[in-house]
PAZAPA-4460 file (N, C-alpha, C; in steps of 0.05 Angstrom, whole numbers, plus 32768, in hexadecimal, padded with zeros to 4 digits):
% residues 267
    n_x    n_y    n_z   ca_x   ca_y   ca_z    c_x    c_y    c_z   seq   type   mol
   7FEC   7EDE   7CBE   7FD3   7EDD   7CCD   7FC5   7EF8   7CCC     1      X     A
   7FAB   7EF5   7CC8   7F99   7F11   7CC7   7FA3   7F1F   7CDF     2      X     A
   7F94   7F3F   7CEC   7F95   7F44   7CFF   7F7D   7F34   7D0A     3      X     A
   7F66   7F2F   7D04   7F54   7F28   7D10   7F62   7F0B   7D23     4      X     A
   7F6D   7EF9   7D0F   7F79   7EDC   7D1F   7F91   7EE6   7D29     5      X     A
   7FAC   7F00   7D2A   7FB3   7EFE   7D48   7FA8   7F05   7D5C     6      X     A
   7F92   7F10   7D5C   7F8E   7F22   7D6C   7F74   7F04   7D7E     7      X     A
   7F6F   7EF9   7D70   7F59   7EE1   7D70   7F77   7ECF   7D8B     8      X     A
   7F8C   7ECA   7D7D   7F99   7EB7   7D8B   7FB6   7EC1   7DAB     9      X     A
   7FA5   7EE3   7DA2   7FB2   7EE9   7DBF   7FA8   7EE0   7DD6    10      X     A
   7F89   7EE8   7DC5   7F75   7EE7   7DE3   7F72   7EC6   7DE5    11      X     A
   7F7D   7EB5   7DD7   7F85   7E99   7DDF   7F92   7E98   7DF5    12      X     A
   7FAD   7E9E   7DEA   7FBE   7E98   7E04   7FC5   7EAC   7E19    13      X     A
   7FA4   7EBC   7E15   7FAA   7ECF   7E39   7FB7   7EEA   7E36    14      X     A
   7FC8   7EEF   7E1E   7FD4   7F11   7E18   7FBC   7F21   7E09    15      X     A
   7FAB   7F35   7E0F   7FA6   7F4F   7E05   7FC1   7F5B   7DF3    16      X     A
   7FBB   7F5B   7DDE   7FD0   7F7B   7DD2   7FCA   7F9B   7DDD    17      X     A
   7FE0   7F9E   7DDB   7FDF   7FB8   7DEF   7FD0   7FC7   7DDE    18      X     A
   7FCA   7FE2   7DEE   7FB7   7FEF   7DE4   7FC7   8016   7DE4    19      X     A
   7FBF   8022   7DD4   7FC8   803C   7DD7   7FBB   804D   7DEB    20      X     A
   7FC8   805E   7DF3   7FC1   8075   7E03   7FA3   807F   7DF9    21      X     A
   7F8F   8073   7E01   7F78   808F   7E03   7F74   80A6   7DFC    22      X     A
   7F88   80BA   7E06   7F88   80D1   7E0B   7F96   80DF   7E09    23      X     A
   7F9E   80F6   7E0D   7FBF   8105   7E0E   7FC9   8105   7E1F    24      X     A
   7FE4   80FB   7E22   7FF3   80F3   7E35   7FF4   810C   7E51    25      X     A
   7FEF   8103   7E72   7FF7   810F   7E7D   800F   811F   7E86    26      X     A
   8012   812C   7E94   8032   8131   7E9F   802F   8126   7EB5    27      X     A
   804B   812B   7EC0   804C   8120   7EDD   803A   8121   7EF1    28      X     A
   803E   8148   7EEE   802A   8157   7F02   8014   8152   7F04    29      X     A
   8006   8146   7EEE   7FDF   8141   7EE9   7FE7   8123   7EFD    30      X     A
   7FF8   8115   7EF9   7FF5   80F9   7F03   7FF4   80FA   7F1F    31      X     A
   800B   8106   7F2C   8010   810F   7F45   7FF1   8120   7F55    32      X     A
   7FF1   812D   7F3C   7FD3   8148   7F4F   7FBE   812B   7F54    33      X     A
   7FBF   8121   7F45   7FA3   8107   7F42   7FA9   80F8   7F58    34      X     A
   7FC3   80ED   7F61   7FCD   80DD   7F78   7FC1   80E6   7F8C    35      X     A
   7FC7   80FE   7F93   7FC9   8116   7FA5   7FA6   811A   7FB5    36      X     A
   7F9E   8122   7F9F   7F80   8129   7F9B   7F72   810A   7FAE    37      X     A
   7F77   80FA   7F99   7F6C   80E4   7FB7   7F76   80DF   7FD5    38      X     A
   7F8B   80E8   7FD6   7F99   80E5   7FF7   7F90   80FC   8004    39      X     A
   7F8A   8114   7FF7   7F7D   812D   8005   7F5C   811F   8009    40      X     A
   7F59   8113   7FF6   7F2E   810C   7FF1   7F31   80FA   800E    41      X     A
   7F44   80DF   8016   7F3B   80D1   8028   7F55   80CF   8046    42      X     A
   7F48   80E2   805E   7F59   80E5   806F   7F5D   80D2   807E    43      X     A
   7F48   80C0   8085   7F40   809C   80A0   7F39   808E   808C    44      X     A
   7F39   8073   808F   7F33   805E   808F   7F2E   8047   80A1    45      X     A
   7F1E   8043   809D   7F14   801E   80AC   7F0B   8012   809B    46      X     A
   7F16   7FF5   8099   7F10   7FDE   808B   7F17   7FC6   809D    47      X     A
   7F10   7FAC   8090   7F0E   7F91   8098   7F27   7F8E   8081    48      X     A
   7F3B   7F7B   8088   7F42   7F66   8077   7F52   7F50   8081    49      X     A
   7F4D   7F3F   806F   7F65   7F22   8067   7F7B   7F21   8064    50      X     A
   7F93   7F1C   8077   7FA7   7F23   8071   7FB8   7F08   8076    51      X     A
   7FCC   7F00   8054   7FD6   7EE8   8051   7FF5   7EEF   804E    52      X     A
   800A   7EE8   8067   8023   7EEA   8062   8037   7ED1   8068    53      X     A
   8050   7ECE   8065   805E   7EC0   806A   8062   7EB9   808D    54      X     A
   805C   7EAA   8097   8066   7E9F   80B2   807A   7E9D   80B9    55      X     A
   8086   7E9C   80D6   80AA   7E94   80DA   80A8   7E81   80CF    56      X     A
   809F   7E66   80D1   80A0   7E4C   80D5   80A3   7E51   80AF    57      X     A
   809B   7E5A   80A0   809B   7E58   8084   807A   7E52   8081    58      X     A
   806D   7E54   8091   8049   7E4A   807F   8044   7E64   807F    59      X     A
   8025   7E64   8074   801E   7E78   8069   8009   7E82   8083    60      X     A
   8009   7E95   8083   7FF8   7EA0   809D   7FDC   7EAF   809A    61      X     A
   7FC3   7EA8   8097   7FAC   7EB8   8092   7FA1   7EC8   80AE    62      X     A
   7F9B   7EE0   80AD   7F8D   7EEC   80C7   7F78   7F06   80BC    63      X     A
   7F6A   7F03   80D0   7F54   7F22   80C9   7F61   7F33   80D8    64      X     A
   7F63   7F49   80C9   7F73   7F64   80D0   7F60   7F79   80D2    65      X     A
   7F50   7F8D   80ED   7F48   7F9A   80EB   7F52   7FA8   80ED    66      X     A
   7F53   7FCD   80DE   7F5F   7FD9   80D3   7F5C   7FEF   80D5    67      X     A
   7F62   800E   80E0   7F65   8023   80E0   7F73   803A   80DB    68      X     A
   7F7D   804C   80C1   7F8C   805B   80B2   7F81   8076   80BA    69      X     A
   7F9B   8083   80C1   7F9F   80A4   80BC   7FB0   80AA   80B1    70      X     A
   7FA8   80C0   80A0   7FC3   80CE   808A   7FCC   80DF   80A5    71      X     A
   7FF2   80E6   809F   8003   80D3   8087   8009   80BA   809D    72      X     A
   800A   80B4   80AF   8012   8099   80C2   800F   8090   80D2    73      X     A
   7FF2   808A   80DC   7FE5   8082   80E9   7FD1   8071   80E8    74      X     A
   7FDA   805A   80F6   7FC7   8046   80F7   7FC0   8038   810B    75      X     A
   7FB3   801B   8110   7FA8   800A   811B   7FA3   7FF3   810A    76      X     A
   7FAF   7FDB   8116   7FAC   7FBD   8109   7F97   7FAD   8124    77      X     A
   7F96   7FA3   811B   7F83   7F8C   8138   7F86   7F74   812B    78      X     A
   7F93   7F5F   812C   7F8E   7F3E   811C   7F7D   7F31   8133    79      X     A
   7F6D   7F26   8124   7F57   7F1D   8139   7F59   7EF8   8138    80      X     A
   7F54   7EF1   814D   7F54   7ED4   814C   7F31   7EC3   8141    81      X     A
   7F40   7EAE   8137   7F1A   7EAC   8126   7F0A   7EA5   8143    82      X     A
   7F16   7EA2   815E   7EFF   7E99   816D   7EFA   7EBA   8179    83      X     A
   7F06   7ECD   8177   7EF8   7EEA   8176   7F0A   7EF8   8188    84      X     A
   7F12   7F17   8189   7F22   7F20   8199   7F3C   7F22   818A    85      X     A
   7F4D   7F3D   8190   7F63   7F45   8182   7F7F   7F27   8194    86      X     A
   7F89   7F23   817C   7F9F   7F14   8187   7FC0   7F20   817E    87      X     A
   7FBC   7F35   817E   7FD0   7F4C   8176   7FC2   7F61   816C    88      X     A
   7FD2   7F89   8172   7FCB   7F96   8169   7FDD   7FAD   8166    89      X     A
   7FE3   7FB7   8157   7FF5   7FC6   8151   7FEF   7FDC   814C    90      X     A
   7FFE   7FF9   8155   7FEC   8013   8154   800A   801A   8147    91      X     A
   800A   8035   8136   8023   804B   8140   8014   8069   813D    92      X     A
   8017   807C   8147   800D   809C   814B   8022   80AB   812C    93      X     A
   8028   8095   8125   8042   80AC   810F   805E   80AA   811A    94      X     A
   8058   80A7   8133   806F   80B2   813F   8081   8096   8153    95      X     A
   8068   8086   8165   8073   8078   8177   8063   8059   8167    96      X     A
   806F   8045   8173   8060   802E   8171   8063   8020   8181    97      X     A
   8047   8012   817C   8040   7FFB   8199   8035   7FDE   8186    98      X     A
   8039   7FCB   818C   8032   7FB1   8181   802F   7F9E   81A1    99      X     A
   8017   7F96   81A8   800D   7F7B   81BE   8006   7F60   81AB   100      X     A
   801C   7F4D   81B2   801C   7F3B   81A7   8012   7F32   81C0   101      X     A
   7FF1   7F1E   81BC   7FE2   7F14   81D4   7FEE   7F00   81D6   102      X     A
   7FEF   7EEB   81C1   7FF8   7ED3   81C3   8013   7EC9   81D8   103      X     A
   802B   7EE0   81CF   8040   7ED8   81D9   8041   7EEC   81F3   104      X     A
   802E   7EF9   81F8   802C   7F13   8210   8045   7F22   8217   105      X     A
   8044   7F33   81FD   8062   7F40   81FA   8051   7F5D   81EC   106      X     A
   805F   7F6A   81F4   805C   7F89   81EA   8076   7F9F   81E9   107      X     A
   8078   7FA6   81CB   8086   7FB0   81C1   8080   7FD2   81BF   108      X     A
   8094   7FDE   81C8   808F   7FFA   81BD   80AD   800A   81B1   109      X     A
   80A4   801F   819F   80C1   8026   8191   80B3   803C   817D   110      X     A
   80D2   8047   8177   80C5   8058   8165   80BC   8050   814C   111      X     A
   80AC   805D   8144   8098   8053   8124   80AB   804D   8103   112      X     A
   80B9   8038   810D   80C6   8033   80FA   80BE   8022   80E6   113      X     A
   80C7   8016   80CC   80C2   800A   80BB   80C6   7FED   80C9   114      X     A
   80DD   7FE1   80D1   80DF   7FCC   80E1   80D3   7FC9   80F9   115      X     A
   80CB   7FDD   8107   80B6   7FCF   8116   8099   7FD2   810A   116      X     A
   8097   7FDD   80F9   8075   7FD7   80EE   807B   7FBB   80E6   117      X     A
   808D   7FA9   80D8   8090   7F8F   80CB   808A   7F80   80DF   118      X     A
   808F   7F83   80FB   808F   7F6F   8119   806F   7F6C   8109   119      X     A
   8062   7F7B   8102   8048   7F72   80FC   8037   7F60   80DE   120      X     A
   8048   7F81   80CB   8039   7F7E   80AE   8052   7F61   80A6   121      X     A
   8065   7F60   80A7   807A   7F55   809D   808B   7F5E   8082   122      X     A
   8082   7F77   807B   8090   7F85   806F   8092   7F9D   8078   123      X     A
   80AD   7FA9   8072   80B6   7FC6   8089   80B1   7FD9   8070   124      X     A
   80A0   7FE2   8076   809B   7FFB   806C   8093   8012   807F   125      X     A
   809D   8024   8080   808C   803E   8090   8074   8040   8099   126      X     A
   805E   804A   80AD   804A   8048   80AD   8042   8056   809D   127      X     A
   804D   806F   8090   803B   8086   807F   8041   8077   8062   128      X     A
   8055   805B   8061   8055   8050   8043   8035   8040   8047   129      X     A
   803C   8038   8061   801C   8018   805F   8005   802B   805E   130      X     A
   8000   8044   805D   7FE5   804F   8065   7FE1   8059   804E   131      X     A
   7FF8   805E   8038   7FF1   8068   8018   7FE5   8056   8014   132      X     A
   7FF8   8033   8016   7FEE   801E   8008   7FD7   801D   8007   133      X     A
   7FD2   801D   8028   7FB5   800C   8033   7F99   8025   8029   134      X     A
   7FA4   8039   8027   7F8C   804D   801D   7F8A   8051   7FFB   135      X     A
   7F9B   803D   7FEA   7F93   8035   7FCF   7FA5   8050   7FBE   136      X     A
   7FBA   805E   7FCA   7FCD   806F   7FBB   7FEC   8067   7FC2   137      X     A
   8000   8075   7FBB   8017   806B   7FBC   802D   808A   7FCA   138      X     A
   8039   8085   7FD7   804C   8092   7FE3   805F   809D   7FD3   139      X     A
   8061   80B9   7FCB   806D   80C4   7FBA   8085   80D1   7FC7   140      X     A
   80A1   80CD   7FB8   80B6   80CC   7FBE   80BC   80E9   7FB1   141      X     A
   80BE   8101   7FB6   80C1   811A   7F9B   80C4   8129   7FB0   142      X     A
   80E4   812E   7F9D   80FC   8155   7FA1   80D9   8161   7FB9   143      X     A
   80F6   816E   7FCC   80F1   8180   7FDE   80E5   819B   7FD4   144      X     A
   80F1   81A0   7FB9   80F7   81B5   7FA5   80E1   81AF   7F84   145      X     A
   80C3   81AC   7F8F   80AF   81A7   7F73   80BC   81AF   7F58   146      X     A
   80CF   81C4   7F5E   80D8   81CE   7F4D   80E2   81BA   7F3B   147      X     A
   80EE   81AB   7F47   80FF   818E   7F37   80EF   8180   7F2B   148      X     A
   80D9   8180   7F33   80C9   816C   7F27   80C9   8162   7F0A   149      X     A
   80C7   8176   7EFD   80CD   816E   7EDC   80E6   8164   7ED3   150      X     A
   8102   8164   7EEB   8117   8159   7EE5   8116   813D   7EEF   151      X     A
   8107   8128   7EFF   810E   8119   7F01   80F1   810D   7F0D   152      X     A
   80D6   8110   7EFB   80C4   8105   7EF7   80BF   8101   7EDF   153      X     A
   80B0   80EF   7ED7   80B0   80E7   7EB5   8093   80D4   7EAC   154      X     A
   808B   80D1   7E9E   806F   80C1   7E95   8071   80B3   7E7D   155      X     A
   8072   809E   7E75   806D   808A   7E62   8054   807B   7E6A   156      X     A
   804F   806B   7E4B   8035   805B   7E50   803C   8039   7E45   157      X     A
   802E   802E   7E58   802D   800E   7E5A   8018   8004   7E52   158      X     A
   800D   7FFD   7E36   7FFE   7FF0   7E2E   7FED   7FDD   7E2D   159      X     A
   7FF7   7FCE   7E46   7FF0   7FB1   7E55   7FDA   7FB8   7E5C   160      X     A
   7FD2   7FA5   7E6C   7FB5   7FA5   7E84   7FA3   7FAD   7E73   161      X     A
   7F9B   7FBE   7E65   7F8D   7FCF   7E5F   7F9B   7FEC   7E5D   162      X     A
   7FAC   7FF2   7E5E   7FB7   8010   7E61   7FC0   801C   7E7A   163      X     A
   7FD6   8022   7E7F   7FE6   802C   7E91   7FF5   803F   7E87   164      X     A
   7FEE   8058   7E9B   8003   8068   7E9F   801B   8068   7EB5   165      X     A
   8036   806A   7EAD   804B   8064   7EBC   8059   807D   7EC8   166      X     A
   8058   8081   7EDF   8063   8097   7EE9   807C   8091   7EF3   167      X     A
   8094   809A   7EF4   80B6   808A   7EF6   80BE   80AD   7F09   168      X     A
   80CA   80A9   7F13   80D7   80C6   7F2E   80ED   80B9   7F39   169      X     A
   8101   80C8   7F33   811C   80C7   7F33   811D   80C8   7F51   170      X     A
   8132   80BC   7F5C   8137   80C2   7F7F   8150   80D2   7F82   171      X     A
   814B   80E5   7F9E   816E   80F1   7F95   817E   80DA   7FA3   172      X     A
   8178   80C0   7FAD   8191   80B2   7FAF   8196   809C   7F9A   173      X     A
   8186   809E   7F7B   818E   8092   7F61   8184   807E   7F67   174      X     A
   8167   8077   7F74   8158   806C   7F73   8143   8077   7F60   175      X     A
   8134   8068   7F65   8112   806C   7F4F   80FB   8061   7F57   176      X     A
   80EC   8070   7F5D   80CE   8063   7F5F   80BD   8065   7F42   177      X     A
   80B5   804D   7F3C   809E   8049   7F24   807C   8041   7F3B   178      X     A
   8069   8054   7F2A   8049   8053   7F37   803D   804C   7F1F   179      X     A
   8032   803B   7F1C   8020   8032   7EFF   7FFC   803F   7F09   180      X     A
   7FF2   804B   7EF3   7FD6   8050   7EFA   7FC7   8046   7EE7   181      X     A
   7FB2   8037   7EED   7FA2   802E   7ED0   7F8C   8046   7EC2   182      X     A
   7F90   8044   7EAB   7F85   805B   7E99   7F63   8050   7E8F   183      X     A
   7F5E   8039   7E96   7F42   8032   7E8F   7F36   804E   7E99   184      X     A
   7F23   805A   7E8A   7F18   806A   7E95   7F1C   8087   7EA1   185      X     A
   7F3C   8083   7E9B   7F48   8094   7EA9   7F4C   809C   7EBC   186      X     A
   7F3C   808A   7ED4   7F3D   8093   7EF4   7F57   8095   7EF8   187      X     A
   7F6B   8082   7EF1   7F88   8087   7EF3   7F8F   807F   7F15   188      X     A
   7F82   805D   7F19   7F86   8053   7F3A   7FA1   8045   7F36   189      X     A
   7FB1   804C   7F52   7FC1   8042   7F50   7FCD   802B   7F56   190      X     A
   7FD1   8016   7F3D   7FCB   7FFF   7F3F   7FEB   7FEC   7F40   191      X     A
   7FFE   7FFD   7F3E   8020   7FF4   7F4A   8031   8004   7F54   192      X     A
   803E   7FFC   7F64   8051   8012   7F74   806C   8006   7F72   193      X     A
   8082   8005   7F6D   809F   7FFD   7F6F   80B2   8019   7F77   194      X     A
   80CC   800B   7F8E   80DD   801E   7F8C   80F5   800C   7F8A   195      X     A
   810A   801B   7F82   8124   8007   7F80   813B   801C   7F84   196      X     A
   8151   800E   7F8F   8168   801F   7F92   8174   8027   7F7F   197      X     A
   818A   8039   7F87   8199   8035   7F74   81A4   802B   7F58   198      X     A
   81AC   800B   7F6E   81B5   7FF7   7F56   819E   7FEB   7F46   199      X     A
   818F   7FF5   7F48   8174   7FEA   7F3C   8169   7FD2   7F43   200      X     A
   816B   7FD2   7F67   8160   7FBC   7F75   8148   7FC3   7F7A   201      X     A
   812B   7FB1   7F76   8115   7FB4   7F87   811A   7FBA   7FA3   202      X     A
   8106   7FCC   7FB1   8107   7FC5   7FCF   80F4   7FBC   7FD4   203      X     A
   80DC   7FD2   7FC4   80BC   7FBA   7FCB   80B0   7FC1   7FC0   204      X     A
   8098   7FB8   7FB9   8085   7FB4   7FA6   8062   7FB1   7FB2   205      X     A
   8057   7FC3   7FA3   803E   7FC0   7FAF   802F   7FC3   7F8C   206      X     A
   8017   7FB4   7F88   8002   7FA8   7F7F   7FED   7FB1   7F87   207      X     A
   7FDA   7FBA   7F79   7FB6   7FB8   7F8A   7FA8   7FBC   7F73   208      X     A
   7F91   7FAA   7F71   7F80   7FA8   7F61   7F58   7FA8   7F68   209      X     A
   7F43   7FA2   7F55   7F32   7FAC   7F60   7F28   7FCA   7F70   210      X     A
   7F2C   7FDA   7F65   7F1B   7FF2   7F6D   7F0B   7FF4   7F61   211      X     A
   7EF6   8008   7F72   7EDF   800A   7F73   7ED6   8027   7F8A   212      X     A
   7EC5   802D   7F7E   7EB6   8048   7F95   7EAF   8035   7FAF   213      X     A
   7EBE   803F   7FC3   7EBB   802E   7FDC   7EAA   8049   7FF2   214      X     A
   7E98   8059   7FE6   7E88   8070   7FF0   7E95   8085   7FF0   215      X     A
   7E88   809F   7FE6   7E8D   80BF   7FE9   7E9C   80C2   7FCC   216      X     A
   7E9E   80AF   7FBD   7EAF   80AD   7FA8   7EC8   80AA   7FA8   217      X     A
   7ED5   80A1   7FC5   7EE3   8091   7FCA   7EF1   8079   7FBF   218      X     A
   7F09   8075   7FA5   7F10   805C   7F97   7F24   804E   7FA9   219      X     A
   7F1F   803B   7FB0   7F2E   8022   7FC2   7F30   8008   7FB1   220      X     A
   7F47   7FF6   7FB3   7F4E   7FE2   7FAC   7F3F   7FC9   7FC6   221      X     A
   7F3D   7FB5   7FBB   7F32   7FA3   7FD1   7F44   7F8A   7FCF   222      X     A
   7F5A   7F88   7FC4   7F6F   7F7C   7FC0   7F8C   7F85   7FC0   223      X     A
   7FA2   7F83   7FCD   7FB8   7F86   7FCB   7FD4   7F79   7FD1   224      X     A
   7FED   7F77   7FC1   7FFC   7F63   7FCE   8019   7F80   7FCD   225      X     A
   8026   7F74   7FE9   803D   7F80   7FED   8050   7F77   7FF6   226      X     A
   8066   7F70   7FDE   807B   7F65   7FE1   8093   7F72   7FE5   227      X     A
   80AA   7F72   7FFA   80C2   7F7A   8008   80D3   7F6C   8006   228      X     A
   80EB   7F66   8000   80FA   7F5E   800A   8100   7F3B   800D   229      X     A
   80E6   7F36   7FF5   80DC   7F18   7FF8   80CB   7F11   8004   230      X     A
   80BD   7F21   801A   80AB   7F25   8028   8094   7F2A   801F   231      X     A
   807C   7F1A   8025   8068   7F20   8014   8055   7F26   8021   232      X     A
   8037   7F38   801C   8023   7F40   8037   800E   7F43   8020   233      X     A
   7FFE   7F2D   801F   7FE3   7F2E   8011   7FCB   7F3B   801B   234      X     A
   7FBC   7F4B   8012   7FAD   7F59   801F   7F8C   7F51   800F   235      X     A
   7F76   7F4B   801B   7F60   7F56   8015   7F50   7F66   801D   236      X     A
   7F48   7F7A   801A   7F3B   7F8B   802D   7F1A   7F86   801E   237      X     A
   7F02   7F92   8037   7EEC   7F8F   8034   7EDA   7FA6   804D   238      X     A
   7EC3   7FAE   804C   7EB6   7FBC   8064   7EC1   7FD4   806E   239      X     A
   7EC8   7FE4   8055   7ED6   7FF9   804E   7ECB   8019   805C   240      X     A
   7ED2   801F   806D   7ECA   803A   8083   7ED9   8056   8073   241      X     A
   7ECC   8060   8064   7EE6   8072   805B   7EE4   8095   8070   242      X     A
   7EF9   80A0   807C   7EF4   80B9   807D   7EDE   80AF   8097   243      X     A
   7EE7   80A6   80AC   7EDB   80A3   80C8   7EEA   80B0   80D5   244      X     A
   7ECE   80B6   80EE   7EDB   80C3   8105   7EF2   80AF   8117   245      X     A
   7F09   80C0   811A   7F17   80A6   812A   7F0F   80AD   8147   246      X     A
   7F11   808D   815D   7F10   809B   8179   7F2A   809E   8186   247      X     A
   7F28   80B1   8199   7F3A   80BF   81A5   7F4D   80A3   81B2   248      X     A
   7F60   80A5   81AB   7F7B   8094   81BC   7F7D   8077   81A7   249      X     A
   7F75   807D   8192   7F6A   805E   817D   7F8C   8059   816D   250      X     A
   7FA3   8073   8177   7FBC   806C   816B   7FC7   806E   817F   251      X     A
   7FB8   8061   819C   7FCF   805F   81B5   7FCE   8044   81C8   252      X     A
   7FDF   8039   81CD   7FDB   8023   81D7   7FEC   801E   81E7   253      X     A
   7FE7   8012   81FF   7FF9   800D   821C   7FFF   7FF4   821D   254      X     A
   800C   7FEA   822B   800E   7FCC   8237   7FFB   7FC5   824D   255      X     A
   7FE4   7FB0   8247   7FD9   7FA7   825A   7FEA   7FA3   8272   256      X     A
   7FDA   7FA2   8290   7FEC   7F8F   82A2   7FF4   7F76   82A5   257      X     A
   8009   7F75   82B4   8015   7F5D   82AC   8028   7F59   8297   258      X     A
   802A   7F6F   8287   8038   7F62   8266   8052   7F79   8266   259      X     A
   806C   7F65   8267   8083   7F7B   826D   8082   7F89   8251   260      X     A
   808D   7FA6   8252   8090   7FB5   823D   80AE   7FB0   8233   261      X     A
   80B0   7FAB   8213   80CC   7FAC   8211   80CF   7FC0   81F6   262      X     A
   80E4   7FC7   81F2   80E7   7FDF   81E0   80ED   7FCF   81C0   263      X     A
   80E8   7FD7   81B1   80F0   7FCF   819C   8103   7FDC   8187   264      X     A
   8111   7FD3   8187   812E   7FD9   8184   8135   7FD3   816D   265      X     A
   8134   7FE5   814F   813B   7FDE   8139   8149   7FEA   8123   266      X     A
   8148   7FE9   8113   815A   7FF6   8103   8154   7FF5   80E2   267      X     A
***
């Protein structure tokens, strides 16, 4: 077959052939400084989104999530009920966390752990992991000692999609995190995140697609999925606030009256 008719009957059944590198290959450090460079560019966030996860019962659960991010771990969730008004809201300062579940008039506080952020997102991740996510970069795992860096950071390229650069960083507990960035253009957004143990088990997985200048030259995804543990947390985001003033006490939250406080106790 010509090249013209394979190339005719990829785009049949849906495969692109990969494509070569653009350019001359980065190093680590250019990939990392580029990571970097956007988490310094955007400090707050506020957005709207859609948020589709697994239910106890096993259905699928849709809610509007109003949304408030500070680097490195700080946030605000609000799930709003469609007849209007928060019907849960979840804060942590970095440090403490509070979740008011209205429905069941229960309020939780504890320290800002990965398992109690899940009482909410349903996947445990850190708050300073959900605030890389949710601000369209990825949580970099790298030696105390930069010095290391060239021992156990590395860059290959993935041909797919359109072109990916693969950034792979060794863990010192013989784990690995892989960050995929797409090279269209070179903006280099980061469009996959994986970490895995050791044995070369996933722990979780985050996805985001669609970016776009979301103002100030600001690149945000308006789509994302984050999978844990089997756990899955679909995200759309929309009505994108980048780099707002936050108000004072917006990562503190009490127990209404009436509503016993109980600690949340996890591990």
């Amino acid at each position: 077959m010509c090249a013209r008719g394979l190339v005719f009957s990829l785009l049949l059944i849906g495969c692109a052939p990969p494509i070569a590198r653009p350019y001359a290959p980065p190093s680590a450090s250019e990939l990392i400084a580029s990571i970097r460079a956007r988490a310094s560019a955007l400090k707050t966030l506020r957005a709207q989104s859609k948020i589709d996860h697994m239910g106890d019962g096993g259905e699928r659960v849709k809610v509007k999530v109003a949304m408030l991010l500070e680097r490195p771990g700080k946030l605000r969730f609000e799930a709003e009920s469609p007849l209007g008004g928060a019907v849960a809201t979840v804060v942590t300062d970095g440090q403490r966390f509070s979740l008011l579940d209205v429905r069941q008039n229960r309020f939780f506080t504890g320290p800002a752990l990965a398992c109690n952020v899940a009482r909410f997102t349903r996947v445990a991740l850190a708050p300073s992991e959900v605030v890389e996510a949710m601000m369209g970069g990825a949580p970099l795992y790298l030696p105390a000692d930069e010095a290391d860096l060239a021992r156990v950071a590395s860059v290959s390229w993935d041909g797919s999609a359109g072109g990916r650069e693969v950034l792979e960083i060794k863990l010192s507990n013989g784990g690995r995190e892989i960050v995929k960035l797409s090279a269209a253009n070179r903006v280099w957004d980061v469009v996959f995140v994986e970490l895995r143990d050791a044995a070369g088990k996933r722990l979780w997985k985050l996805e985001s697609e669609d970016f776009a200048d979301r103002g100030g030259g600001i690149r945000l995804p308006s789509k994302m999925d984050i999978v844990e543990h089997g756990s899955d947390l679909e995200i759309k985001l929309h009505g994108f606030e980048p780099n707002v003033t936050i108000p004072d006490g917006a990562f503190h939250l009490d127990p209404p009256a009436r509503v016993p406080s109980e600690v949340g106790d996890c591990k």
